[in-house]
ChimeraX commands (.cxc) that place a marker at each C-alpha (Angstrom):
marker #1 position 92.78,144.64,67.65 radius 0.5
marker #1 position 94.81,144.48,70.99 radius 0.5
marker #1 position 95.21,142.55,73.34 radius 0.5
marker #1 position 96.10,143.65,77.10 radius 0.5
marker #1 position 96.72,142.39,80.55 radius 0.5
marker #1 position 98.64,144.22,83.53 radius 0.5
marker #1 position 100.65,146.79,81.96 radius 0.5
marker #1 position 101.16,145.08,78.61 radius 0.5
marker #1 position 99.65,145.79,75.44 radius 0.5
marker #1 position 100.64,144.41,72.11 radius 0.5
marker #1 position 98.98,144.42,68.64 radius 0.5
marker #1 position 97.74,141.21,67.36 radius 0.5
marker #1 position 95.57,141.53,64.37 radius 0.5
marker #1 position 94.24,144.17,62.09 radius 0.5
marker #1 position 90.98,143.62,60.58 radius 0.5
marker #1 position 89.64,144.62,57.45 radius 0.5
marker #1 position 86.45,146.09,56.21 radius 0.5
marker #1 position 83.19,144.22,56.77 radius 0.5
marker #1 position 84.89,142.13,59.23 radius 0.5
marker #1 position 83.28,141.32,62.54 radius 0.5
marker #1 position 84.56,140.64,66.27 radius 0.5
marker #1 position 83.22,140.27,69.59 radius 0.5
marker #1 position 82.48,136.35,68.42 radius 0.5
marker #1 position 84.67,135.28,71.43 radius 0.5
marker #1 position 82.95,136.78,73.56 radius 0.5
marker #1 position 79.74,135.68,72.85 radius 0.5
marker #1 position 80.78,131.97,72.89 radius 0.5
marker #1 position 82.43,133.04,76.27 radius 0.5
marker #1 position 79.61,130.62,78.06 radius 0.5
marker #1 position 81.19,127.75,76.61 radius 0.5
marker #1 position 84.10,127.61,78.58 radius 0.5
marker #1 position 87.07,126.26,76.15 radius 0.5
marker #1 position 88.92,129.38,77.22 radius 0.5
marker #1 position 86.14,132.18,75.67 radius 0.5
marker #1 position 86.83,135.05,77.76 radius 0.5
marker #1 position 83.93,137.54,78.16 radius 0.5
marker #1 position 86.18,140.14,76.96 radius 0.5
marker #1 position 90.06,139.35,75.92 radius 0.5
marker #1 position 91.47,142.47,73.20 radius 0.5
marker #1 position 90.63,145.73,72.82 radius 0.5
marker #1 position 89.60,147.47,69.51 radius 0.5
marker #1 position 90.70,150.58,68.17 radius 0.5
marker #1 position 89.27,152.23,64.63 radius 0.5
marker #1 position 92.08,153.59,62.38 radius 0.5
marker #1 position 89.43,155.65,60.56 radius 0.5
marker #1 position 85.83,155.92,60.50 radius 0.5
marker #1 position 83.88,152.58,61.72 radius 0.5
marker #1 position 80.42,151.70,61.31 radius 0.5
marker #1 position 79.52,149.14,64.04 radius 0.5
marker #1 position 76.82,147.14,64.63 radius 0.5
marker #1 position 75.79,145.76,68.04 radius 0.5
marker #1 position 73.43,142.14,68.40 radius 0.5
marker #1 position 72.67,141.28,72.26 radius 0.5
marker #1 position 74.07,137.91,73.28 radius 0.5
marker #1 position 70.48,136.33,73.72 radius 0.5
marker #1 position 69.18,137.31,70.00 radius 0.5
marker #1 position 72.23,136.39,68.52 radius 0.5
marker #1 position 72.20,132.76,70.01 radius 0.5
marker #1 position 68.57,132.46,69.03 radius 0.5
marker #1 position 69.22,133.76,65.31 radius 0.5
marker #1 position 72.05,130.81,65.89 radius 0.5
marker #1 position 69.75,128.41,66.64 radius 0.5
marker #1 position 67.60,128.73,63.82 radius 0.5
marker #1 position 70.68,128.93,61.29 radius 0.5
marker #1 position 73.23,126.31,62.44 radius 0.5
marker #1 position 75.85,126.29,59.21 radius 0.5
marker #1 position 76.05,130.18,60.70 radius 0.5
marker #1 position 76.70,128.95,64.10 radius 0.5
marker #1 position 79.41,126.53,62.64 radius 0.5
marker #1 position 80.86,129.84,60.87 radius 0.5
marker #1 position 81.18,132.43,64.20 radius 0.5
marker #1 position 82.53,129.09,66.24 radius 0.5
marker #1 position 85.37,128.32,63.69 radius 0.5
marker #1 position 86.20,131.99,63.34 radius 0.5
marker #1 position 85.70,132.21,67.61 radius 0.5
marker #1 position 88.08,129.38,67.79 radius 0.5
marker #1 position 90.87,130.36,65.03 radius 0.5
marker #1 position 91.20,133.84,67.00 radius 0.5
marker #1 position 91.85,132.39,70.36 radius 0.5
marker #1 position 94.15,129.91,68.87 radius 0.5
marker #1 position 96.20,133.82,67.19 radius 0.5
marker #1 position 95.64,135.12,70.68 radius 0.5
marker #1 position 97.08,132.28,72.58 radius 0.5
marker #1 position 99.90,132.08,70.21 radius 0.5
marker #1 position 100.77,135.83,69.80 radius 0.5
marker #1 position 100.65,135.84,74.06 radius 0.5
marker #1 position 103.08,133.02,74.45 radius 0.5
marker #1 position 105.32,134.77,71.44 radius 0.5
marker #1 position 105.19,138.43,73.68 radius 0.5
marker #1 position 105.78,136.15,77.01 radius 0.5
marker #1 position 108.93,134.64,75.59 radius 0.5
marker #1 position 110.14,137.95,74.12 radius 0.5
marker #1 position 109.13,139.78,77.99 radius 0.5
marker #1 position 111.43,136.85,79.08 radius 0.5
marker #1 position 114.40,137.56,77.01 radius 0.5
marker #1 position 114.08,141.10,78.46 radius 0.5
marker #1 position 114.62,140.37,81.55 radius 0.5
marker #1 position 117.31,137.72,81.48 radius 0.5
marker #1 position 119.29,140.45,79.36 radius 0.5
marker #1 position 118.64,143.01,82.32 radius 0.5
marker #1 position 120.24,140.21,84.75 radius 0.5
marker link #1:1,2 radius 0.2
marker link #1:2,3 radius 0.2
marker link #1:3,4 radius 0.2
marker link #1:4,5 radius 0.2
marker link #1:5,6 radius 0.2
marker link #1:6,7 radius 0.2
marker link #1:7,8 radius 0.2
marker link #1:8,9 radius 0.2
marker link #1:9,10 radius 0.2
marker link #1:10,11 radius 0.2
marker link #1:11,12 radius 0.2
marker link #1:12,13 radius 0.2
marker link #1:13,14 radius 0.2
marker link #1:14,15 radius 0.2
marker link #1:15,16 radius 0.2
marker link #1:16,17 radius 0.2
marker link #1:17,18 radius 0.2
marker link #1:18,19 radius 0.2
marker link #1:19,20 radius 0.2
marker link #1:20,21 radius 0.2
marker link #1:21,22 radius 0.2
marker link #1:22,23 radius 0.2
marker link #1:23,24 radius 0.2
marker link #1:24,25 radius 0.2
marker link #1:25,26 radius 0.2
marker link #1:26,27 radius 0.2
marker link #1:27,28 radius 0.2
marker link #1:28,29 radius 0.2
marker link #1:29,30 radius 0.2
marker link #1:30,31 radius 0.2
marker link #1:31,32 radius 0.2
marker link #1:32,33 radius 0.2
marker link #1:33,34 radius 0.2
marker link #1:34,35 radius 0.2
marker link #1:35,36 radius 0.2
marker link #1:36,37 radius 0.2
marker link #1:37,38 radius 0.2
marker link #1:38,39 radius 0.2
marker link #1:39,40 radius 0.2
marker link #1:40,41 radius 0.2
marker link #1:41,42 radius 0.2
marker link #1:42,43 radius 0.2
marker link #1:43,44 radius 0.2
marker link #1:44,45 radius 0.2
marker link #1:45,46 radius 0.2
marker link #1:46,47 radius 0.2
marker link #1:47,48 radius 0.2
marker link #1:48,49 radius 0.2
marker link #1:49,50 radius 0.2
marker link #1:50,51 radius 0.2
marker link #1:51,52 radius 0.2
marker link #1:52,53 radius 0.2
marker link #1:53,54 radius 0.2
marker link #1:54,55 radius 0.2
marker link #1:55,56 radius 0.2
marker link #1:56,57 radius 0.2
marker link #1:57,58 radius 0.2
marker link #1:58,59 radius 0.2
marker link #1:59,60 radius 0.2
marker link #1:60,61 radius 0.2
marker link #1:61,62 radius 0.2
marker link #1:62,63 radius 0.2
marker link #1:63,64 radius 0.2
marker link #1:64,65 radius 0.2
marker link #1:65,66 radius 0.2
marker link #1:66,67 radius 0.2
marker link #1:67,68 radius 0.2
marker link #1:68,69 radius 0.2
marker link #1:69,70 radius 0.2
marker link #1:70,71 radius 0.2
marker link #1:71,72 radius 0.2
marker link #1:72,73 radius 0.2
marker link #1:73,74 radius 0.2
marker link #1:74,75 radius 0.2
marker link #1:75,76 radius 0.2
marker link #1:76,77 radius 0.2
marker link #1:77,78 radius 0.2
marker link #1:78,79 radius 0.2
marker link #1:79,80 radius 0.2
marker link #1:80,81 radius 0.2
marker link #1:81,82 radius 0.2
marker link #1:82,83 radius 0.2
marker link #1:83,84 radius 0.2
marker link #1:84,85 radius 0.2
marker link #1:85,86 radius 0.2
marker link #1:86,87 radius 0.2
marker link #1:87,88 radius 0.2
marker link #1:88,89 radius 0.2
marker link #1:89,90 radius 0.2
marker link #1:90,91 radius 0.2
marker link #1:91,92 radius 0.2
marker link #1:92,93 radius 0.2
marker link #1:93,94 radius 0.2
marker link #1:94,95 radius 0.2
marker link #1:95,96 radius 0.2
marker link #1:96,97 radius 0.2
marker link #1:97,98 radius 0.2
marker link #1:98,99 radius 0.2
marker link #1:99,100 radius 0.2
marker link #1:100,101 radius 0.2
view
């Protein structure tokens, strides 16, 4: 997947078969920096998706909490890749630019 903001883009994972994404976003009422919508995902090759509305899946999540534990670790680790790989491109954008000067 990518992440973008402004005029940036850079890649920040790739994801393999079977797994799933969008978990951020549906944790995004939390607060703890979940942000309704933070990278962008492009298929390599064919992709079968599957789409769950926000209210069912936090009902399924209610009635199977070791699942909930699951989506918010995986929710969490990704923001935590995010964050980092940001503050990596940030510091690389500002090495540009001091060269430049």
């Amino acid at each position: 997947w990518t992440s973008s903001w402004g005029q940036n883009r850079m890649k920040v994972a790739t994801l393999k078969e079977g797994t799933v994404f969008g978990e951020m976003a549906m944790f995004s009422h939390l607060g703890e920096g979940f942000a309704r919508r933070s990278a962008t995902i492009r298929a390599s090759g064919f992709c079968d998706c599957r789409v769950i509305d926000k209210t069912r899946f936090h009902a399924l999540l209610k009635q199977f909490p070791k699942e909930k534990a699951r989506f918010v670790k995986i929710a969490l680790e990704r923001k935590e890749n995010l964050d980092k790989s940001k503050a990596a491109n940030a510091g690389a954008e500002d090495s540009k630019v001091t060269e430049k000067r």
